[in-house]
FIPAVEX-125270 format. One record per residue (C-alpha): residue in three letters; x, y negated, z. Coordinates in pm, 1 decimal, always signed. Layout:
REM FIPAVEX-125270
    r         X         Y         Z
  ALA         X         Y         Z
...
END
This chain:
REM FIPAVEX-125270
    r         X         Y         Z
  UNK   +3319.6   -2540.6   -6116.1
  UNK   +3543.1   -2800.0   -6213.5
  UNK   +3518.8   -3024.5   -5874.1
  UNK   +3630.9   -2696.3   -5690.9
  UNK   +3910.1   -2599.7   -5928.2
  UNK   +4030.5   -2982.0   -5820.3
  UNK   +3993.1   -2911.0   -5443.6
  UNK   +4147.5   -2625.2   -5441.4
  UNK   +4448.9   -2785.8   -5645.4
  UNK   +4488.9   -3055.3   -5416.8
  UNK   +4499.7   -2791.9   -5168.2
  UNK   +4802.8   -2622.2   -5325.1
  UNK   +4984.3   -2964.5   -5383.2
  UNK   +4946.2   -3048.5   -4977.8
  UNK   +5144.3   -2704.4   -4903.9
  UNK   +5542.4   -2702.2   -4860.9
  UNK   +5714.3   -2510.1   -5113.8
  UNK   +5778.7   -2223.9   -4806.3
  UNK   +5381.9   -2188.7   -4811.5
  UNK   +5362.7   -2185.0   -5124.2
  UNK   +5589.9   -1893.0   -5256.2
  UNK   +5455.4   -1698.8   -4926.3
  UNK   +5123.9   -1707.5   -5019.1
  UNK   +5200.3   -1616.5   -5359.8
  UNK   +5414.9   -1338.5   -5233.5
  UNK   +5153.2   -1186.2   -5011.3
  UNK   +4885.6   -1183.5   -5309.6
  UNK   +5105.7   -1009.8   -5520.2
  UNK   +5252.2    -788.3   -5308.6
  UNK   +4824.8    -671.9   -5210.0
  UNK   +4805.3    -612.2   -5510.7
  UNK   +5121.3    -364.2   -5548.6
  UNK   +4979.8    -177.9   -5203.2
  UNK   +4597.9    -226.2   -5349.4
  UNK   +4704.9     -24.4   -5685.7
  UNK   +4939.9    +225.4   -5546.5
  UNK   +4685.6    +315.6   -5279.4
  UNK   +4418.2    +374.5   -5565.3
  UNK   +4666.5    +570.3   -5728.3
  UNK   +4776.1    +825.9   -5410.3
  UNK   +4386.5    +814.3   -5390.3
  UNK   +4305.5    +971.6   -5691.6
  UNK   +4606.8   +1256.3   -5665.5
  UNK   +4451.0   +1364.0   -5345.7
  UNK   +4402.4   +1724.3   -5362.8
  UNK   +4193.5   +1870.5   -5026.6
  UNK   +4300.6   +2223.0   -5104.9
  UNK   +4641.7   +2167.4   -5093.1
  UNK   +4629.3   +1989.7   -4777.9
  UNK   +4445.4   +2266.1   -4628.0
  UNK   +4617.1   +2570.7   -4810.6
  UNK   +4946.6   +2480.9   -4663.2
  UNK   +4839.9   +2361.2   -4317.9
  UNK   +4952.5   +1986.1   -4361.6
  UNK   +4891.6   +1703.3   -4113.7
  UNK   +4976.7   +1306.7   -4033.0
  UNK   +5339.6   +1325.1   -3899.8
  UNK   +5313.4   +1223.6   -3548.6
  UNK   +5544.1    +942.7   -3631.0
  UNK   +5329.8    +806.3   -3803.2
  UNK   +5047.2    +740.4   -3514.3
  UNK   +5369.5    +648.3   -3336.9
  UNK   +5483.3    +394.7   -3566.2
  UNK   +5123.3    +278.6   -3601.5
  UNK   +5094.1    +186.6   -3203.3
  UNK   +5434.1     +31.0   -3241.4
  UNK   +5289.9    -197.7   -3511.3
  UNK   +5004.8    -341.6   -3291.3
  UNK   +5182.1    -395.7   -3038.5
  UNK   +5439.5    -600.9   -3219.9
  UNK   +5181.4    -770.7   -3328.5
  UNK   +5079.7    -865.0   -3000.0
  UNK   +5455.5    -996.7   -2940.4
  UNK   +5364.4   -1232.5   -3246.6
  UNK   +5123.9   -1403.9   -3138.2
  UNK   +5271.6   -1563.2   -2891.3
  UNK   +5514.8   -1715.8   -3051.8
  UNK   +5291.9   -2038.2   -3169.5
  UNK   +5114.1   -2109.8   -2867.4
  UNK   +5467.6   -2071.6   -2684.3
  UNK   +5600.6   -2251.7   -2971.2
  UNK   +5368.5   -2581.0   -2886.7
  UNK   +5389.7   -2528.6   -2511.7
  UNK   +5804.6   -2622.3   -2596.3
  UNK   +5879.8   -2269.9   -2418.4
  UNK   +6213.5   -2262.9   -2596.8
  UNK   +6352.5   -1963.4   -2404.7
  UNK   +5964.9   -1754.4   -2417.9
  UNK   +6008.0   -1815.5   -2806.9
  UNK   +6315.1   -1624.5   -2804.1
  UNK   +6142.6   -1350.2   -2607.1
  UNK   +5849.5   -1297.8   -2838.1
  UNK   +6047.1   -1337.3   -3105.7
  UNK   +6352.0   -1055.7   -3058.0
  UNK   +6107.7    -801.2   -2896.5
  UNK   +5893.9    -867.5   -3238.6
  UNK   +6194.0    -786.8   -3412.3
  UNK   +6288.8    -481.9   -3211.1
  UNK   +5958.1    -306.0   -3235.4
  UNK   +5964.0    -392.2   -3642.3
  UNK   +6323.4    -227.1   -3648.8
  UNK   +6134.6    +105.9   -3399.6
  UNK   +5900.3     +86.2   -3682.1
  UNK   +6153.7    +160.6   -3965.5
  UNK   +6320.3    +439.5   -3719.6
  UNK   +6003.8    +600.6   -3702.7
  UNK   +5875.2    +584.4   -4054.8
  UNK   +6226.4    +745.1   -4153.5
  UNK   +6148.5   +1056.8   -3862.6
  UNK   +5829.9   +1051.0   -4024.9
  UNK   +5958.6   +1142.9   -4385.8
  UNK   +6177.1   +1395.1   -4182.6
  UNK   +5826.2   +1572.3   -4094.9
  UNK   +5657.8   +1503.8   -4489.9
  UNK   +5980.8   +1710.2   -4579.5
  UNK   +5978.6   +1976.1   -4351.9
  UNK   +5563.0   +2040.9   -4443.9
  UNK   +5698.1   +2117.1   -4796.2
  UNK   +5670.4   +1709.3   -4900.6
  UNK   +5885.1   +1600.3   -5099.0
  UNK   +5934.3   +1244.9   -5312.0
  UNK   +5975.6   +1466.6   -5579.1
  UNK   +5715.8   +1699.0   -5574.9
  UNK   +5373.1   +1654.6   -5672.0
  UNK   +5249.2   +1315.3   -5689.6
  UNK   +5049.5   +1337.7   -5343.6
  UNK   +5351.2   +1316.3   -5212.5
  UNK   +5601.2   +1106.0   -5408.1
  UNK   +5303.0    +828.5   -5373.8
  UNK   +5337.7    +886.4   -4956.7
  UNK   +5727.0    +800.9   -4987.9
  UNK   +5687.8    +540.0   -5199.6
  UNK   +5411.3    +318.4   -5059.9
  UNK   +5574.3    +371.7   -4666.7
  UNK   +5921.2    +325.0   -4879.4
  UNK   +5768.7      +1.7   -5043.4
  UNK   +5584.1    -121.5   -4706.5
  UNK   +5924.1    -132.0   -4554.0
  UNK   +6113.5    -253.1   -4809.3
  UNK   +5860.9    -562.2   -4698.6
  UNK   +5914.3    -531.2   -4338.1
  UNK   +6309.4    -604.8   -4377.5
  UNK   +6228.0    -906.6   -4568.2
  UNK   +6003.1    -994.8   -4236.2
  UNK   +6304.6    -874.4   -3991.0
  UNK   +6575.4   -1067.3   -4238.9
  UNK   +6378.9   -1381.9   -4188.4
  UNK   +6308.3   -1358.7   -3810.8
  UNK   +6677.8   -1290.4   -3779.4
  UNK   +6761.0   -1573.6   -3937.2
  UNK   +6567.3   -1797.8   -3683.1
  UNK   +6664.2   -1581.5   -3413.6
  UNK   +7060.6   -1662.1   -3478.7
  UNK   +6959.0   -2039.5   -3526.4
  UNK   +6775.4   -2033.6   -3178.9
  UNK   +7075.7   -1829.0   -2988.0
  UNK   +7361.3   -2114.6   -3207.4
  UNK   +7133.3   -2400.4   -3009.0
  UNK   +7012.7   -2260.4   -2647.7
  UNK   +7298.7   -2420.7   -2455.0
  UNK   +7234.4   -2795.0   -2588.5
  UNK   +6919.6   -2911.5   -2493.4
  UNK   +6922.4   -3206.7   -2721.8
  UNK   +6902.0   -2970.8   -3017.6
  UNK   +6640.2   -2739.3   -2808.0
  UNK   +6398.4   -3044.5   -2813.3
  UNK   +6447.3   -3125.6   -3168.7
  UNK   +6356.4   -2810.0   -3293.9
  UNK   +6037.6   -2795.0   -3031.8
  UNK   +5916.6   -3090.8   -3131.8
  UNK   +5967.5   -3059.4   -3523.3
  UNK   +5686.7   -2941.0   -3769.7
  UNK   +5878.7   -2787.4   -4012.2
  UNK   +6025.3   -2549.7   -3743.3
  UNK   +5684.3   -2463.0   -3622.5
  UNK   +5576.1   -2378.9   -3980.4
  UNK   +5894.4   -2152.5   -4035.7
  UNK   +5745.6   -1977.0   -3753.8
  UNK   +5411.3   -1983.9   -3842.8
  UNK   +5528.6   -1810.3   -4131.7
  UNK   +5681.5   -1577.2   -3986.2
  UNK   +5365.0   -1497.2   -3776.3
  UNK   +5148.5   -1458.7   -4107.3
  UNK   +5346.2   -1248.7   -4295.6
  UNK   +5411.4    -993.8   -3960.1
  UNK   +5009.5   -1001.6   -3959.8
  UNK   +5022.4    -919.2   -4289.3
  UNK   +5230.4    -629.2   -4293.9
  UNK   +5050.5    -524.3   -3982.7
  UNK   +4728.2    -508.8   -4154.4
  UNK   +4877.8    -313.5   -4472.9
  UNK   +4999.4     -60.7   -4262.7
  UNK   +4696.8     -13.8   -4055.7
  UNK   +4486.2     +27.2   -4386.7
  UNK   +4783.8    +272.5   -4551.7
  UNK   +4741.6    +462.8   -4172.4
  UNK   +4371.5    +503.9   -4243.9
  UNK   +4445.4    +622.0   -4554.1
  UNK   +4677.8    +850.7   -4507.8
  UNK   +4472.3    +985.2   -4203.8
  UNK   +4160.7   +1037.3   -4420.9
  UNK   +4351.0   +1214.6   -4702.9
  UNK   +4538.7   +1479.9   -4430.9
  UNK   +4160.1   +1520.7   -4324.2
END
């Protein structure tokens, strides 16, 4: 028990302080999603659903397609990243961005459509948990879209000297930025794919 505690110290001392607080960040925020969702859970009430004809807002399955693709998008970027595709990079990486900021449009239509069904943040707390865990999931995303903006601008300040271009290709701490980047997208991917679910089931 002891030997492992050790490896997996020496594990945490090897990552860069970036890794470090993201990983940290990502635990605590499942845990946020992981307790909320339990919570929305347990005010689920069938025969309300049913009584007053509710269903998924479209905008949601919308949004939901949106996020896999994007997520698509992000996976390029580190195989692009290594094949020194400078300009492919900045593809990947503004469409990413793009279909997050889609996302947001779409989750906002979608409260449009909770409202209109008579769902309201606050009403009963069926609903006020729906607003608040989409409210909270993107409240994550514009962290996501604040950071890949923040490489974006670096990569448009650089395209037109090459010198710099190869630096930054060739530079570890630049593909771990990225990599970053990459994770956490997955990340809130995968949260909103299991909140989807949920929310499916419970209109169901």
């Amino acid at each position: 028990m002891l030997m492992s505690a050790r490896k997996y110290l020496r594990i945490i001392e090897k990552l860069h302080p970036y890794q470090t607080i993201m990983y940290l960040g990502m635990f605590g925020s499942g845990l946020i999603f992981l307790f909320l969702a339990l919570a929305f859970f347990f005010t689920h009430n069938p025969a309300l659903i049913h009584l007053n004809e509710i269903r998924m807002p479209y905008a949601f399955l919308i949004s939901s397609i949106v996020m896999v693709g994007s997520g698509f998008y992000v996976g390029r970027l580190i195989p692009l990243f290594e094949q020194e595709k400078f300009w492919e990079v900045r593809k990947m990486l503004s469409i990413t961005l793009m279909l997050g900021l889609l996302f947001i449009v779409l989750q906002v239509i979608g409260w449009i459509e909770l409202g209109d069904m008579g769902l309201h943040f606050t009403g009963i707390p069926y609903s006020s948990f729906l607003y608040v865990l989409t409210g909270i999931h993107i409240f994550h995303l514009l962290g996501a879209l604040i950071y890949g903006l923040m490489i974006t601008f670096y990569f448009n300040k650089i395209k037109n000297d090459t010198v710099k271009v190869f630096l930054v290709m060739i530079n570890p701490f630049e593909k771990m930025k990225l990599s970053l980047f990459t994770l956490y997208w997955y990340f809130m991917d995968g949260i909103w794919l299991v909140l989807f679910i949920l929310f499916f089931l419970s209109f169901n």
